[in-house]
N, C-alpha and C positions, 0 to 999 in steps of 0.2 A: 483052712478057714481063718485062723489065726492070722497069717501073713497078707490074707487077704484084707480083712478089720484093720491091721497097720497099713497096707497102701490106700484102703479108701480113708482112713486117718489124715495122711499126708496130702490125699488130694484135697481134704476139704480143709485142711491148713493153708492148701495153696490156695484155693481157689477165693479164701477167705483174704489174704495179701495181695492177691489181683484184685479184691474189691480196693483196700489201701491204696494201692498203688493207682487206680482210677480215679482218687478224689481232687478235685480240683487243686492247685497245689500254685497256682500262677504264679511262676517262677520264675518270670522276667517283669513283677510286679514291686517295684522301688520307692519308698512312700517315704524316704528318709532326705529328698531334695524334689516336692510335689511340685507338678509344673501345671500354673495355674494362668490361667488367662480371664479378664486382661492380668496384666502383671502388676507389682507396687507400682506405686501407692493405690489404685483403683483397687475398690470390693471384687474380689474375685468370682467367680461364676460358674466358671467351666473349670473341673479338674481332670488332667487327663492321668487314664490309669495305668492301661498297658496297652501291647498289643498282640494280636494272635493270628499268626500264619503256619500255624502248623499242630498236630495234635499234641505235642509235648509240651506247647505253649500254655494248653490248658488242663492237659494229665499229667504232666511229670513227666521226669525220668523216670522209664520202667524198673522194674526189680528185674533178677534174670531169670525169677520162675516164669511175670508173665510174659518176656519176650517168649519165653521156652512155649506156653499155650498160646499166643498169639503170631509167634514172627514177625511183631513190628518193631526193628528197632530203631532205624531212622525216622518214624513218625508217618503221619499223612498230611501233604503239605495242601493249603488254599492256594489255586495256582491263577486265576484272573478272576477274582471277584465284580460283581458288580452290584445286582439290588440286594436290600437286606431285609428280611421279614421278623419277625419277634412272635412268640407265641406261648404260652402259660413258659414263662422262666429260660425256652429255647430260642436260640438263634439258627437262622436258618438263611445262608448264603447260596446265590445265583451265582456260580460258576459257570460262564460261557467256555471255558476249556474243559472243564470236566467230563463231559459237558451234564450237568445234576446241580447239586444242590449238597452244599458242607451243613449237617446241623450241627452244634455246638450248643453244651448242657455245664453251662459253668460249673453249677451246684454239684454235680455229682462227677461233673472230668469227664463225659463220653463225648467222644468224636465220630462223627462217622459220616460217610456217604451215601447219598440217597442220588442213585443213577436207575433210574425207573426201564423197564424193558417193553417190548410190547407195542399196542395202544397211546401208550403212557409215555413210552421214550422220547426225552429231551434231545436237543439238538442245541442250542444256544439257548440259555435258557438267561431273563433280561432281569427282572422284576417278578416277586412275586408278595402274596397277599391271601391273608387268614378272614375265613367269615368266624360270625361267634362259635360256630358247632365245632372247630376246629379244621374245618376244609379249609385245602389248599390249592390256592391260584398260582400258577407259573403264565405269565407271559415269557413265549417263546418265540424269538425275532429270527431261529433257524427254522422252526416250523411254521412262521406266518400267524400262528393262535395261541389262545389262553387255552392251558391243559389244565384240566381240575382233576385235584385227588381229595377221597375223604378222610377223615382222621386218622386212620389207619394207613395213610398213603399208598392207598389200592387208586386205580385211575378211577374214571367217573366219567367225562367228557372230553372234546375240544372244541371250543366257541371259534367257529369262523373255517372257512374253506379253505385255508390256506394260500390261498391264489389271490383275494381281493385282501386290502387294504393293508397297514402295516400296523399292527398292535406292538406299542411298547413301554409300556406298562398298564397295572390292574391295582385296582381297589374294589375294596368289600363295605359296603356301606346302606341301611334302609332298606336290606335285602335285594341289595344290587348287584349289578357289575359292574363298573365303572372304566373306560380303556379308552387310554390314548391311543388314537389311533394317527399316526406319521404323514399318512398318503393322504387321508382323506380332510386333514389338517379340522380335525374334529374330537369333542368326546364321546362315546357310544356308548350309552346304558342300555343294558340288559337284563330280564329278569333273573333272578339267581334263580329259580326255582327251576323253571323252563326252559331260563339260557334263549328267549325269545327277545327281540331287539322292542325296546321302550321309547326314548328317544335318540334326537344325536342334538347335538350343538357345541360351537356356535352357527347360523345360517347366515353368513355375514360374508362379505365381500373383503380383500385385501387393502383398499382404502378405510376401511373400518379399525378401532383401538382393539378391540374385541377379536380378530381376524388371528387366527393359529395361524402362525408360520411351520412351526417346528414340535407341535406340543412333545415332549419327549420323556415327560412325568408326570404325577397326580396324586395329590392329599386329599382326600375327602373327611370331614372332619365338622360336627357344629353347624350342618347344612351350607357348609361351604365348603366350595371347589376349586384347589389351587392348582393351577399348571403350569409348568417348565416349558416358557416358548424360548426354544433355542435360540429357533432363527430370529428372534425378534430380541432376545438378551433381556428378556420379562417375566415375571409374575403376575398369569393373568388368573381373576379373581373373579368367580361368580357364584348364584345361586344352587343349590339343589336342582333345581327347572332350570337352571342352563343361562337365566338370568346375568347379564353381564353387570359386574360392582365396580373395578377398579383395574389398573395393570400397578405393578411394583419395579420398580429399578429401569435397567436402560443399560444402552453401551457405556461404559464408563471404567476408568483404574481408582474411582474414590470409590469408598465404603458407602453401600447402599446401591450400588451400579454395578457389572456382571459383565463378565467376557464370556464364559460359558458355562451358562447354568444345568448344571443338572437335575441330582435328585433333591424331594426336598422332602417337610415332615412339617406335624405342628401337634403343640403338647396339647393338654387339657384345658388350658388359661389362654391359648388362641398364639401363641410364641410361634412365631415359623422360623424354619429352618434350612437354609436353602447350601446344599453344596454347588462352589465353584471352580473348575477343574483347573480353569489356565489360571486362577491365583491359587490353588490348591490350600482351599479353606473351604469356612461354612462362617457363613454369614448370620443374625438374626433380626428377627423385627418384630416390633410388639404388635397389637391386635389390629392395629390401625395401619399397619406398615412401615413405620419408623425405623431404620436402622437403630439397635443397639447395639451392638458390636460383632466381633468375629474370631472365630479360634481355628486354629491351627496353623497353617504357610508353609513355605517348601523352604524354608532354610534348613529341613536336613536336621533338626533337632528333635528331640525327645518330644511326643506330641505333635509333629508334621505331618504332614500329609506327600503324597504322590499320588496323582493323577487321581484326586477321590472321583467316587458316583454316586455310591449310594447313602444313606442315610435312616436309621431308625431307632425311634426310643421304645425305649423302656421302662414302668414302671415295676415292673415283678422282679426285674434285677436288681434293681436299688437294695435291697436290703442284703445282699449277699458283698455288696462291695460298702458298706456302711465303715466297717472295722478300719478302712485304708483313706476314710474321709480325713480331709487337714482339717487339725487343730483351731476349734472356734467355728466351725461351719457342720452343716444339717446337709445330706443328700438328698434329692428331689426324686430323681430320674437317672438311670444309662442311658447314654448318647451310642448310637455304633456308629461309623463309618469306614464305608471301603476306599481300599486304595487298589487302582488296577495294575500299577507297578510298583519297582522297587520291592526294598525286603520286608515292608512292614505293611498285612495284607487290611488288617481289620485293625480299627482305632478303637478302644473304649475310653469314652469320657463320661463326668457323670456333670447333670445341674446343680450348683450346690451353693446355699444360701446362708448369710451368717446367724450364728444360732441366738435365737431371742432372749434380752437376759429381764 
C-alpha cells in the first residue's frame, strides 16, 4: 500500500510538470529588435510577433517525463496551411495535407489535430468558419462541400452534393451561410438552420463590374460582403442582398493593385485586409477602400511571408500578447496569417496604436 501512495505520488508530480511543460512558452518569440511596419520614421501599426509551424513553437521544449507519457519528441509540424478560423482564444488551421485541421491554444500551449473520421472526414480541407454557438464550418474543395461540426466537433451535416459547383470558402453571418462558390462564379446563401439555399448572387453577365470571375474568398461583416475575384485581381464589394457597392484594386505592381489576391478579413472599424500571394504581403484599406499600407514581403526577413492565403484576426488574443507589445504602443487585435510554403507556416502580427498621453 505504501509503495503504491509513493508511485501515485510521482505520478501526480508528473503529471502536474506535464501541465508546466504545456504552457505556452513561445520560444522563438524576440521582442529585443521588434520588427514593425511601416518602418522609421512612419507611426508604426503592424508588429510582428512570431511564428508557428510546429507544436514546440507554442509548447516548448518538453521535459523527459512528458516526452516519457506522450512520445512526442520532435513535435507535430503544420505541413500546408491555408484558411484560418479564430474562435473563443483558439486558432484553428485548414491543412489541405493533413488533410484536418491544426488547433492551436496559445494560452495554455495545446497543439493538436483534428482529423475527423466517418461522415465527418476531410479530404482537402480549404477555409473554414465559426457561427456564434461555436459550430464549425470546413469548406472542403476535396469533398466538393461545407462539412459542419458542432462545438464539440461531432459532425452535423454536408451542404451541397458533392458533384455540383465548387465551394471555396464559408462565412457564418445573420444566421447564414455564406460560400463562394468557384464554378458557378456566384455567392450562395444558405440557411444555417436548415442548410436550405436563400439566395445566390451576383445575376450578372461578364460584361458587368459586378461579374465573379474567380470569387475565391469572403468576409461577411457590418452587412457587407467582400470577395476575393481572383480572375478579375478585385475586391468586389456588396450588400447583404447581394446588392453590388463598389470593386477595390485591379491588375497592378503599386500598392492598392493585386496580382493574386487571396484571403482577406475586416476588423470591427471596417479596415480590410486582403492577402497577396505573388507579392507575398497583406495589403490594407480603410472603410472607403483607400489603400493604407502593407506588411510583410518575401525578402526572407523576420515578419515575411511565403506564398501567404489565409488571413484572420483576432481580438481575444490581444491580451495574451500585450507583455511583448513595443515600447509606447497599445495592442489592438492578432493578425494570423498562413504561409503555404517555406519554414515559416503561421505569421502572428498584432494592430498596435501609439498610446495616448
Amino acid at each position: 500500500m505504501k509503495k503504491q501512495i509513493i508511485l501515485s505520488g510521482f505520478l501526480i508530480l508528473g503529471l502536474w510538470m506535464l501541465t508546466l511543460s504545456c504552457s505556452a512558452s513561445l520560444r522563438n518569440l524576440d521582442i529585443s529588435k521588434p520588427i514593425l511596419f511601416p518602418s522609421a520614421p512612419d507611426t508604426a501599426r503592424i508588429q510582428f510577433f512570431m511564428n508557428i509551424s510546429n507544436s514546440l513553437d507554442v509548447a516548448g521544449r518538453q521535459t523527459a517525463f512528458s516526452h516519457y507519457v506522450t512520445g512526442d519528441e520532435e513535435g507535430k509540424p503544420i505541413i500546408k496551411p491555408y484558411g484560418i478560423g479564430a474562435f473563443k482564444g483558439k486558432l484553428y488551421i485548414c491543412d489541405t495535407m493533413l488533410p484536418g485541421l491544426e488547433i492551436i491554444n496559445l494560452k495554455s500551449g495545446q497543439f493538436k489535430y483534428f482529423i475527423p473520421e466517418g461522415p465527418g472526414e476531410l479530404k482537402k480541407p480549404l477555409n473554414c468558419a465559426f457561427g456564434e454557438d461555436g459550430s464549425l464550418y470546413v469548406c472542403d474543395v476535396g469533398r466538393n462541400q461545407v462539412v459542419g461540426f458542432d462545438r464539440k466537433l461531432n459532425y452535423l451535416f454536408a451542404l451541397g452534393d458533392g458533384k455540383s459547383g465548387r465551394p471555396t470558402d464559408v462565412q457564418i453571418y445573420d444566421r447564414k451561410i455564406w460560400v463562394c462558390d468557384l464554378q458557378a462564379h456566384q455567392i450562395k446563401v444558405y440557411d444555417k438552420d436548415s442548410q436550405q439555399l436563400l439566395f445566390t448572387f451576383p445575376e450578372v453577365k461578364k460584361a458587368t463590374p459586378q461579374y465573379l470571375f474567380s470569387p475565391t474568398n469572403i468576409s461577411v461583416r457590418g452587412g457587407k460582403v467582400y470577395v476575393t475575384d481572383t480572375g478579375d485581381a478585385r475586391i468586389k464589394v456588396f450588400t447583404d442582398r447581394g446588392r453590388f457597392i463598389k470593386r477595390i484594386g485591379g491588375f497592378g505592381k503599386s500598392p492598392g493593385f493585386f496580382v493574386r489576391p487571396k484571403g482577406l478579413t475586416t476588423d470591427n472599424d471596417g479596415l480590410l485586409y486582403v492577402v497577396d500571394a505573388a507579392f507575398e504581403n497583406v495589403q490594407m484599406f480603410d472603410a472607403q477602400g483607400r489603400i493604407l499600407m502593407y506588411f510583410g514581403g518575401s525578402k526572407k526577413h523576420a515578419g515575411s511571408m511565403w506564398l501567404p492565403a489565409g488571413i484572420e484576426i483576432s481580438y481575444e488574443l490581444a491580451d495574451f500578447f500585450k507583455p511583448y507589445v513595443f515600447s509606447g504602443y497599445v495592442l489592438k487585435y492578432i493578425i494570423a496569417v498562413s504561409n503555404q510554403y517555406g519554414p515559416n507556416k503561421i505569421g502572428i502580427y498584432g494592430f498596435i496604436e501609439p498610446k495616448k498621453k
